[in-house]
C-alpha positions in Angstrom: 46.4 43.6 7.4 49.0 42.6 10.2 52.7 42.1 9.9 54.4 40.2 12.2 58.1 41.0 13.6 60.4 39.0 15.4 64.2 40.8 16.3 66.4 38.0 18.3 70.0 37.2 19.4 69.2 33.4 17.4 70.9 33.5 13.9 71.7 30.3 12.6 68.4 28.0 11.7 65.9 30.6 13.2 63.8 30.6 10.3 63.5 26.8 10.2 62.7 26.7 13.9 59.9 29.3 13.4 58.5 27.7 10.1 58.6 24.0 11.2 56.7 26.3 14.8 54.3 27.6 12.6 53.3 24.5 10.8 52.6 22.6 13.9 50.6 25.6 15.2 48.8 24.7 11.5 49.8 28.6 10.5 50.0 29.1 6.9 52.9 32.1 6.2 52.0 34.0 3.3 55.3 36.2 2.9 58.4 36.0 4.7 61.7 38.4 4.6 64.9 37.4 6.8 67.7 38.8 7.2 71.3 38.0 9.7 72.3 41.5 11.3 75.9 40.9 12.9 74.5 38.5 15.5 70.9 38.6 15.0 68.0 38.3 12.7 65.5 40.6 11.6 62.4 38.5 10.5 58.9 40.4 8.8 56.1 37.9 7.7 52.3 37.6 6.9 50.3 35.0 8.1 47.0 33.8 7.7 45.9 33.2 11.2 47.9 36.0 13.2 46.5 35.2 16.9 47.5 31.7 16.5 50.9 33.1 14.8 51.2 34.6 17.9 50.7 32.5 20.4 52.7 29.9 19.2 55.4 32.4 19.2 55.0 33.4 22.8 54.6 29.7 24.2 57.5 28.7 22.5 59.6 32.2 24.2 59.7 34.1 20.9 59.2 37.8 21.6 57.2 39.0 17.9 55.7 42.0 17.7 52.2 42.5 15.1 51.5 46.0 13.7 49.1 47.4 10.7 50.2 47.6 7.4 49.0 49.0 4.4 49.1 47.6 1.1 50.7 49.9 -1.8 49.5 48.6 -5.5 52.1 50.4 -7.3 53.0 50.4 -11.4 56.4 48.6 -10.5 58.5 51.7 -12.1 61.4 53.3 -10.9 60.5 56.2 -8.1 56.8 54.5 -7.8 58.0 53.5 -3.3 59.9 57.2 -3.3 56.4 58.6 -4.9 54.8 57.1 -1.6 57.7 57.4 0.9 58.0 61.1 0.1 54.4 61.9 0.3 54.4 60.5 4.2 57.3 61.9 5.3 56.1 65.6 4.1 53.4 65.0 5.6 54.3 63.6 9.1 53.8 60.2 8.5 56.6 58.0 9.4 57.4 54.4 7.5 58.9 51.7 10.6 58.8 49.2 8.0 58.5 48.2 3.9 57.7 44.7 2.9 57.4 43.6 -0.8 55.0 41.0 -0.9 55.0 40.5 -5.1 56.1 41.6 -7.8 54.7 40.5 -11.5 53.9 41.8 -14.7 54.4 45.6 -14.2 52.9 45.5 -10.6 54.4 45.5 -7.0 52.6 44.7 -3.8 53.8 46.4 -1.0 53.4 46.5 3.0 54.1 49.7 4.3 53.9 49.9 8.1 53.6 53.0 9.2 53.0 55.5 12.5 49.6 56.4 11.4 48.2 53.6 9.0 44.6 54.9 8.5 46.0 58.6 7.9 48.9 57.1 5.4 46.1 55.4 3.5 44.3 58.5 2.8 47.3 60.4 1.5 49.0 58.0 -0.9 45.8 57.0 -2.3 46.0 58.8 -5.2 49.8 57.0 -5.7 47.8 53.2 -6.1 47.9 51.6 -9.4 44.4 50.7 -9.4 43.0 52.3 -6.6 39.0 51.0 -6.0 36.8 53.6 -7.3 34.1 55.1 -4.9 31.2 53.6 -4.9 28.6 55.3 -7.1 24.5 55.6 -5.4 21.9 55.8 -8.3 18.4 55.8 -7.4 16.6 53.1 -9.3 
């Protein structure tokens, strides 16, 4: 999964600009998180159709960024994120960016982007909720 990231100088009604942008551009945005940072604003979302997302962006002069994330199924508990944070950083891995995406009955859904997604994955496996099991071969 892709995240999208878009850092600019715009603060006031930037997030209606770039939703009522990403409707015409028939976008669908899945998750959103925006925040105002002195004079600018930080803004992290999903989309459904992330080349479009992204060339709506860059016609209308929006400079976004897209990177890999992976997505944490953790029991929503105190220390479950640290659980995963810590396991990266001892081993090398270094988080750019957290995104919850849901949280609901005992369960949180969360994007970690990260320096090496495909390694991360592998090492905080064995944090998921309900990790998939592996796939079992029997011979019939």
């Amino acid at each position: 999964m892709k995240e999208i990231t878009v850092i600019t100088e715009r603060s006031d009604g930037f997030v209606a600009e770039l939703s009522k942008l990403l409707a015409g551009a028939r976008v669908n945005i899945e998750s959103i998180d925006a925040a105002r940072v002195h004079t600018h604003s930080i803004v992290r979302l999903t989309v459904d159709r992330y080349d479009d997302a992204l060339r709506a962006m860059c016609d209308a002069g929006i400079e976004a960024f897209a990177e890999d994330v992976v997505i944490v199924n953790l029991v929503d508990q105190p220390g479950a994120l640290a659980r995963v944070t810590e396991r990266l950083f001892n081993n090398g891995i270094h988080v750019h960016s957290i995104h919850s995406l849901h949280r609901a009955d005992g369960v949180a859904f969360v994007a970690v982007a990260m320096d090496d997604p495909e390694r991360g994955a592998v090492l905080i496996r064995d944090l998921l909720a309900h990790a998939p099991s592996p796939i079992e071969h029997t011979d019939s």
